[in-house]
N, C-alpha and C positions, 0 to 999 in steps of 0.2 A: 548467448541468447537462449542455450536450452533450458536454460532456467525459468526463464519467461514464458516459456510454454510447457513445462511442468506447470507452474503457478497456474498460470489458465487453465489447462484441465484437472487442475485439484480442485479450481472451485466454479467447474463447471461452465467457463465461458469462451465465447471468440471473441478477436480482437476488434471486432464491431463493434461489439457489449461494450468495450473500456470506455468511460465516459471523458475520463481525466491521467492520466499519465503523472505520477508523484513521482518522480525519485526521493530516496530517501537514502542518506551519508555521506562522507564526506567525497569517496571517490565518484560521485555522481557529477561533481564539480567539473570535471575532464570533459574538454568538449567532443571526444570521440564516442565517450560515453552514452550523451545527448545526440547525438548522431547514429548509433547502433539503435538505440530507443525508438528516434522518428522512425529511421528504416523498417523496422522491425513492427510497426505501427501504421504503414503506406503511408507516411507520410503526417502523420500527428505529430504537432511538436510536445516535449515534454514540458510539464507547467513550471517556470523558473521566476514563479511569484513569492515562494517558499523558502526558505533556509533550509534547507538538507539533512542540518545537523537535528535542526529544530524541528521539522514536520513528525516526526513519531509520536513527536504529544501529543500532537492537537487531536486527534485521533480520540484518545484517551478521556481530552478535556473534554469534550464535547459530550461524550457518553456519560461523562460523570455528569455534567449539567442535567442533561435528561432523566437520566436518572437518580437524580437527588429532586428532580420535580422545581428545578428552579426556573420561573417568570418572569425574570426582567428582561427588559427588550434585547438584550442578546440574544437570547432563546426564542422569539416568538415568533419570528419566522422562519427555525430553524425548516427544512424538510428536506431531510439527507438522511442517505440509509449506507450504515458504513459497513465494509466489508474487509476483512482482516486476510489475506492472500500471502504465509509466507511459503517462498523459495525449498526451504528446507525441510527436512523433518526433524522437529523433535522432539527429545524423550532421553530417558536414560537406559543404561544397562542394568540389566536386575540379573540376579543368579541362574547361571547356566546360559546365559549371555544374550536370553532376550531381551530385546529393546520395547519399553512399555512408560 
């Protein structure tokens, strides 16, 4: 779970802020998993509306809709502001073995 509080202070938030709780892959599926999550959440359950495998698109789709300016009723009531929060850092190594 120190991951999950890395990610919240990389982008700025407390766990009040979370509005929605995603897991995303496949070992998310582990109900102990979902149980570290609520805990770790006072008590918020995690959203198990979603395929796990699948939620990283939707992310993606949605922004491309917006941003290709498209109008059909899928979009017109979009009003969500997505926010991208990973765990890890990354980057590569470049010569002399900084990471950039």
């Amino acid at each position: 779970m120190g991951q999950l509080k890395k990610a919240n202070e990389g982008a700025g938030l407390e766990k009040n802020q979370i509005d929605e709780i995603v897991p995303v892959g496949g070992s998310t599926r582990i109900s102990k998993v979902h149980q570290l999550l609520k805990d770790n959440f006072d008590g918020k359950e995690p959203n198990k509306g979603v395929n796990p495998d699948e939620v990283v698109a939707y992310g993606p789709a949605i922004q491309d809709g917006i941003f290709s300016g498209a109008d059909g009723d899928e979009t017109k009531d979009i009003d969500i502001q997505l926010l991208v929060v990973t765990a890890f850092t990354h980057g590569i190594e470049t010569v002399g073995g900084v990471m950039t």
